[in-house]
C-alpha positions as CSV (number, residue, x, y, z in Angstrom):
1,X,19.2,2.7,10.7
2,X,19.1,0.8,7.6
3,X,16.0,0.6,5.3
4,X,15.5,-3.2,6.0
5,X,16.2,-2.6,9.5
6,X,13.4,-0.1,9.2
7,X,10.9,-2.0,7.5
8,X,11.7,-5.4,10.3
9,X,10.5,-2.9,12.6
10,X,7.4,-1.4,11.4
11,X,6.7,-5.0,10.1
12,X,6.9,-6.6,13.6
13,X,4.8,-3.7,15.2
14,X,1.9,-4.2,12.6
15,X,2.0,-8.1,13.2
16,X,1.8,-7.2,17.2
17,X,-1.0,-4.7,16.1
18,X,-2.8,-7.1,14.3
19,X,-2.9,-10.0,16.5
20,X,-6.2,-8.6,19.0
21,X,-9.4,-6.8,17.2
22,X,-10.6,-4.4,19.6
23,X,-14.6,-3.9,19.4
24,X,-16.7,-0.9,19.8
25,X,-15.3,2.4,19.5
26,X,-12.0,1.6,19.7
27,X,-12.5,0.0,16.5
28,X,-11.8,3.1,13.9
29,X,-8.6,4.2,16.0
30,X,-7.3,0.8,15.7
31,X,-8.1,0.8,11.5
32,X,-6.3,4.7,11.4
33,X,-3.6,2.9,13.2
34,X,-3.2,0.0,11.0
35,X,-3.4,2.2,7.6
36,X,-0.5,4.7,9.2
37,X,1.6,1.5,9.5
38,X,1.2,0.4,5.8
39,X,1.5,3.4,4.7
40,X,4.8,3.8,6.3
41,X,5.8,0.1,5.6
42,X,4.8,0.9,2.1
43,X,7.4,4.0,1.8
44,X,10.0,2.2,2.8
45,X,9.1,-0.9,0.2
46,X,9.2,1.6,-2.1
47,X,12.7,2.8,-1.1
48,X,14.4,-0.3,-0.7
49,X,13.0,-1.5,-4.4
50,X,14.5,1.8,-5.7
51,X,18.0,1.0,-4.1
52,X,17.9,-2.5,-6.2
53,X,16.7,-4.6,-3.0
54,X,16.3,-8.4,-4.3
55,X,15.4,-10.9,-1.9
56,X,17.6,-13.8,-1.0
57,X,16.4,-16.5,0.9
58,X,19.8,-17.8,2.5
59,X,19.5,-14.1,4.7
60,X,17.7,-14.9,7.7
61,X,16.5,-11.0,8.1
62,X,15.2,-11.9,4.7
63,X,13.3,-15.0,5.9
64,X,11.9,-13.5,8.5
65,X,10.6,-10.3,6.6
66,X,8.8,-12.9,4.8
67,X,7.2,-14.7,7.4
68,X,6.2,-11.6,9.1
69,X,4.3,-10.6,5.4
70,X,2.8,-13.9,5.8
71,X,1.3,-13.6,9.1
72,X,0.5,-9.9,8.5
73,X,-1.5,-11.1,5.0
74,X,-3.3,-13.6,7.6
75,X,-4.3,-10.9,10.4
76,X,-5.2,-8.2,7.7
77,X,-8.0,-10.8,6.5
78,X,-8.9,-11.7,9.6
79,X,-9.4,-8.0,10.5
80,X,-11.7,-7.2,7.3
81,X,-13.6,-10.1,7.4
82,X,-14.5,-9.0,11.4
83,X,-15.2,-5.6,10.2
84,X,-17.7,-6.5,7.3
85,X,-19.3,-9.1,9.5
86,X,-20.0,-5.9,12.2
87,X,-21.1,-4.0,8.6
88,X,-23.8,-6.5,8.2
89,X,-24.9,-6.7,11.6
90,X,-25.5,-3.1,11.3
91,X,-27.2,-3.3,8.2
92,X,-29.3,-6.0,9.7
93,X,-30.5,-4.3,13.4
94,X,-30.7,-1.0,10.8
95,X,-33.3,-2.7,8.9
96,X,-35.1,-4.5,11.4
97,X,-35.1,-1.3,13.9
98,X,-37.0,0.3,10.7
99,X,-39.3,-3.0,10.3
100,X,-40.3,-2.6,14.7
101,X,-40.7,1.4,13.8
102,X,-43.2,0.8,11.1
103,X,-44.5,-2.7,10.2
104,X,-46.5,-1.8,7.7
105,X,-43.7,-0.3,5.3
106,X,-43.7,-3.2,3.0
107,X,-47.3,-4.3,2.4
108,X,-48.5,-2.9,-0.8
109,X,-52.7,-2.6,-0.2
110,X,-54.6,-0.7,-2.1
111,X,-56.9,-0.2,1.0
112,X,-59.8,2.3,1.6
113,X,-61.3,1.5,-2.4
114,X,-64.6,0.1,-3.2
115,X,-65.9,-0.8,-6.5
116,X,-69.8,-0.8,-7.0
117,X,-70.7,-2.8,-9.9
118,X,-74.6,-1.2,-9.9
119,X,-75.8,-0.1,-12.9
């Protein structure tokens, strides 16, 4: 199989990968995937760029290996901004399961001193 052949393939798999976020614990199977697949996607960018690949746009493989980046560049956003948006709801029950756990944390009194001003 050819190298662009190659990277079609593992380009069209990611974009199917890409198009449902799974939630839960699914999640970091689904990111181990995603970084296999541009790994390997990159490895074979690498290769073809080695061999002299230049892109033509009259190639319809061509055009469609560029499309597919597209789409892929769209999904990948997508997919890290759901992930940071699950970060800070973490971050956010984190802190307020701390806050129920001890309500006082935050208040700075100097309780429990008494001054007497008697001479």
């Amino acid at each position: 199989m050819h190298l662009i052949d190659q990277l079609l393939q593992v380009s069209a798999n990611l974009f199917k990968l890409l198009g449902d976020i799974p939630n839960g614990e699914e999640r970091d199977e689904y990111i181990d995937n995603i970084n296999s697949m541009l790994d390997k996607r990159g490895k074979i960018i690498e290769a073809l760029v080695q061999e002299g690949f230049h892109f033509d746009e009259q190639n319809r493989i061509h055009r469609t290996l560029l499309e597919l980046d597209n789409g892929i560049k769209e999904r990948l956003s997508a997919v890290m901004i759901a992930v940071k948006q699950d970060m800070a709801n973490l971050q956010k029950t984190k802190k307020s399961e701390e806050q129920y756990h001890n309500p006082y944390s935050n208040v700075r009194v100097m309780d429990g001193m008494y001054y007497d001003k008697k001479n």
